[in-house]
C-alpha positions as YAML, in Angstrom:
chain: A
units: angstrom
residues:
- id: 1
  name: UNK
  ca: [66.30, -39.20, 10.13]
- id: 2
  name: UNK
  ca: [63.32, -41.94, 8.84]
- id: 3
  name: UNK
  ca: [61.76, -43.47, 11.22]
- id: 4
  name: UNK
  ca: [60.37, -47.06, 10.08]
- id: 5
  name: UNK
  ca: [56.90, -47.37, 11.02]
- id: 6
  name: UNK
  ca: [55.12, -50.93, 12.76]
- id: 7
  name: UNK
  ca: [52.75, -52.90, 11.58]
- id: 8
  name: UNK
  ca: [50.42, -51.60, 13.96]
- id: 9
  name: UNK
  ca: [50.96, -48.27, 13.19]
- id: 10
  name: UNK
  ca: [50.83, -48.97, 9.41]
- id: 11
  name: UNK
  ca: [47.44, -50.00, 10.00]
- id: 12
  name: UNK
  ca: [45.93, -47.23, 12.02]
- id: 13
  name: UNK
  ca: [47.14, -45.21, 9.16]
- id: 14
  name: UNK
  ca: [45.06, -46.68, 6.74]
- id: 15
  name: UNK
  ca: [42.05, -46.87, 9.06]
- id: 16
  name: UNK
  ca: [42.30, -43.05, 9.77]
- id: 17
  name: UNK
  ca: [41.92, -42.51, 6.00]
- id: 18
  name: UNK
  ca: [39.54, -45.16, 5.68]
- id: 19
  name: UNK
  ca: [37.28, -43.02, 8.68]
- id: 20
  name: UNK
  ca: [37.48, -40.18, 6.11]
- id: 21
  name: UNK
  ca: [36.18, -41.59, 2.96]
- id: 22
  name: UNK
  ca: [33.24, -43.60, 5.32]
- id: 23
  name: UNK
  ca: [33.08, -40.53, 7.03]
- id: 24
  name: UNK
  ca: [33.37, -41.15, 10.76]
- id: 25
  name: UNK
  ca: [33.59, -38.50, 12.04]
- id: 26
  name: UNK
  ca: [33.48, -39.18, 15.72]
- id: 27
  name: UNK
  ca: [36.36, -41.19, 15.76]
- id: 28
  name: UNK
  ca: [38.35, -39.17, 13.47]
- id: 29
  name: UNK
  ca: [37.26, -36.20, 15.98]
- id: 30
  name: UNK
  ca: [38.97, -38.27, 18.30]
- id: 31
  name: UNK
  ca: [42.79, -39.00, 17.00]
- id: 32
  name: UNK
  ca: [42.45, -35.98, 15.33]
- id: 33
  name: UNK
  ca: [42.31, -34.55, 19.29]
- id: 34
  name: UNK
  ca: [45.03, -36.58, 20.42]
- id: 35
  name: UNK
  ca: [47.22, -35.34, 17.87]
- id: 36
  name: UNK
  ca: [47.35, -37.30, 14.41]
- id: 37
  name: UNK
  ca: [48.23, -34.15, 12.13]
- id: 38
  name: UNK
  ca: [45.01, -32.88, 10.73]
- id: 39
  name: UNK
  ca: [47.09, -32.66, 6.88]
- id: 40
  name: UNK
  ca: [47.79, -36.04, 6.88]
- id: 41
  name: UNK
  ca: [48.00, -37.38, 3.22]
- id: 42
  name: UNK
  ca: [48.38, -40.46, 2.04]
- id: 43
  name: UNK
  ca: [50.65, -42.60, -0.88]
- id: 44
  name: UNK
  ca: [48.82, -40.27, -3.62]
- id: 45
  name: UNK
  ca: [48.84, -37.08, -1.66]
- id: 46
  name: UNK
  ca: [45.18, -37.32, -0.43]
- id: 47
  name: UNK
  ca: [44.46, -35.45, 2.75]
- id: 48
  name: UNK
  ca: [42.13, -36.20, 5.25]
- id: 49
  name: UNK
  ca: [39.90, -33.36, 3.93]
- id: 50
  name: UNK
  ca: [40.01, -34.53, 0.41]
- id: 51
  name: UNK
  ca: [38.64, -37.77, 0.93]
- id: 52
  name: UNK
  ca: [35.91, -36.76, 2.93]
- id: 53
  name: UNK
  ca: [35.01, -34.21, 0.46]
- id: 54
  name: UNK
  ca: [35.33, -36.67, -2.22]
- id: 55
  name: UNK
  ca: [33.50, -39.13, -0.34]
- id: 56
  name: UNK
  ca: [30.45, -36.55, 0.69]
- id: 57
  name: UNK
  ca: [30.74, -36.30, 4.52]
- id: 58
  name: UNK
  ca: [29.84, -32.66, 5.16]
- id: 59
  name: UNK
  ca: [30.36, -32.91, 9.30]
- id: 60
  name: UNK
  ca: [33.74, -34.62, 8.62]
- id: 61
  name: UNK
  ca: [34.67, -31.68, 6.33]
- id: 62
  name: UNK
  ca: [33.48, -28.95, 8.55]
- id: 63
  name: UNK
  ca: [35.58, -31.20, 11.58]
- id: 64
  name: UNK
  ca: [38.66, -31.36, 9.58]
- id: 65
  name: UNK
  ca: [38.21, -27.49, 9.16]
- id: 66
  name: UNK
  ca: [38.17, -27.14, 12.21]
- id: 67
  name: UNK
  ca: [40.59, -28.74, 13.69]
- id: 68
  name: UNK
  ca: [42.81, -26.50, 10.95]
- id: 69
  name: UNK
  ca: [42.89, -28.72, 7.45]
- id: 70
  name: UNK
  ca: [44.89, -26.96, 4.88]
- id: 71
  name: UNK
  ca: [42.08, -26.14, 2.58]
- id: 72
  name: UNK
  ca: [45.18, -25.61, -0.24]
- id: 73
  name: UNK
  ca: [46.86, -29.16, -0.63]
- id: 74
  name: UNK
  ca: [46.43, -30.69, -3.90]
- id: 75
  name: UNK
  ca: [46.89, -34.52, -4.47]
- id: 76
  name: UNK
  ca: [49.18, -35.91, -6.93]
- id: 77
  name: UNK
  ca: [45.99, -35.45, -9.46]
- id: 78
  name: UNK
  ca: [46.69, -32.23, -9.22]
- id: 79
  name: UNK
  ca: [43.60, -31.86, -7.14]
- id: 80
  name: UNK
  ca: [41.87, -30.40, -3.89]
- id: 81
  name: UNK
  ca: [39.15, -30.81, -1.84]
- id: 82
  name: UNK
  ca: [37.05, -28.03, -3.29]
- id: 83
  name: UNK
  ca: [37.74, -29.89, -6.78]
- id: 84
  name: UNK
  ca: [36.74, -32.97, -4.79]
- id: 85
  name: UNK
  ca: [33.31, -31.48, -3.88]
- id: 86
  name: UNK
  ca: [32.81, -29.98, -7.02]
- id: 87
  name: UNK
  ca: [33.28, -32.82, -9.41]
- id: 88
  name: UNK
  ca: [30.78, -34.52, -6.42]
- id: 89
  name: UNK
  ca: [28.90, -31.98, -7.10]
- id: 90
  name: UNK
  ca: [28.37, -31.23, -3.34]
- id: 91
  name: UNK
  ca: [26.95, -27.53, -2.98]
- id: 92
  name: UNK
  ca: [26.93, -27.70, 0.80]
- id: 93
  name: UNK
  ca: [30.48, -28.89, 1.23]
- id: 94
  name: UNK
  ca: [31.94, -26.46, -1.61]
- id: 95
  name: UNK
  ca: [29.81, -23.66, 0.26]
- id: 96
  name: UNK
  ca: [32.12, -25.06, 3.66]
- id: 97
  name: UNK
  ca: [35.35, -24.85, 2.01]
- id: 98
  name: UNK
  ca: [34.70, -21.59, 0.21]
- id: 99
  name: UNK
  ca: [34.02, -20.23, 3.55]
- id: 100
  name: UNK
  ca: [37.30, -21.93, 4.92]
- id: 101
  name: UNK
  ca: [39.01, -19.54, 2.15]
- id: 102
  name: UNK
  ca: [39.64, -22.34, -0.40]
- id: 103
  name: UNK
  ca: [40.84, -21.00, -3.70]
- id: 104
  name: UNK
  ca: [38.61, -22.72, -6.67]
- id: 105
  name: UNK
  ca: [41.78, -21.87, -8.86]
- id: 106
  name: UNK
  ca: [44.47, -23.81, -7.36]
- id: 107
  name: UNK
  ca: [45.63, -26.62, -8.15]
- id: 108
  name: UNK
  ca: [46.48, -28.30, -11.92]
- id: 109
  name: UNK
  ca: [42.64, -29.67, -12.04]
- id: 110
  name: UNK
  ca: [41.15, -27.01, -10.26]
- id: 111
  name: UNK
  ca: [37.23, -26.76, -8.74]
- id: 112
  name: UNK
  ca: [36.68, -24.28, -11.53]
- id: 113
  name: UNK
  ca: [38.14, -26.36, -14.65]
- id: 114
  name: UNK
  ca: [35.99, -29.56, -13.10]
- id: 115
  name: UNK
  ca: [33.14, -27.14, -13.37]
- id: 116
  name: UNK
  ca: [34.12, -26.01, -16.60]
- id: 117
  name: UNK
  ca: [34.75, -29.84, -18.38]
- id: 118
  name: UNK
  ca: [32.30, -31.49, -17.17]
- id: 119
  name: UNK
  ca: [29.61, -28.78, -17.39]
- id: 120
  name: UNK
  ca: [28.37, -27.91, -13.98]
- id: 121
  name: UNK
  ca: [26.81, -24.94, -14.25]
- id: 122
  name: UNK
  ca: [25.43, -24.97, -10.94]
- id: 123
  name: UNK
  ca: [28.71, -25.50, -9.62]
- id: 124
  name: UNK
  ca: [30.94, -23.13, -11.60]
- id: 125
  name: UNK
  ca: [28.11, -20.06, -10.44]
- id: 126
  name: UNK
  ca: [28.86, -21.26, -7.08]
- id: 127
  name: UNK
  ca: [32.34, -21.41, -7.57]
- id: 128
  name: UNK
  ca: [32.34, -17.79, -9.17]
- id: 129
  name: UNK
  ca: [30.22, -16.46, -6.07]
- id: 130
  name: UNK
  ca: [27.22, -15.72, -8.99]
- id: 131
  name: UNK
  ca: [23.60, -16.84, -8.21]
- id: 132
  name: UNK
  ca: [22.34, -19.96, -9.72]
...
């Protein structure tokens, strides 16, 4: 059964992924709390935790965690949010979802091939757990 959606609710949609690239983390806090599904992704497959890793918010990332984000999910790029951070370049937030047990392997563009093409060495030693 598909449920058609409202206008209204069309639009909150888009402002909750909106709060997650602009990383508002408050208010995403908030609906996250009363029960919008944390793995939320949008018409290309981007989660919640994608775009704020993509978009740089470290407390929105470590919220999202939190609350349980699926560190796993790749995008219709074939990408996640520890690819995301990586390509970013975003030590602090790849340190987060390394912690959160994300796999720098998965996905078809994977943290460690971003490293790898566009020569981050920084990144891939970080990604490989060696010092930099």
């Amino acid at each position: 059964m598909v449920t058609e959606l409202n206008e209204e609710e069309l639009r909150l949609l888009r402002e909750t992924f909106e709060m997650a690239r602009n990383g508002e983390t408050e208010r995403l806090a908030e609906l996250v709390g009363a029960g919008l599904p944390v793995n939320l992704t949008n018409s290309s497959g981007d989660t919640l935790l994608i775009l704020a890793a993509y978009h740089v918010h470290p407390a929105t990332v470590r919220m999202l965690l939190a609350a349980g984000a699926d560190t796993s999910r790749v995008n219709d790029r074939g990408q996640t949010a520890i690819a995301a951070a990586t390509f970013r370049r975003s030590t602090e937030i790849v340190t987060d979802l390394l912690a959160a047990g994300a796999d720098p392997e998965a996905g078809e563009r994977s943290a460690v091939a971003i490293a790898t093409v566009f020569e981050l060495p920084d990144m891939l030693a970080l990604l490989r757990g060696e010092p930099a």
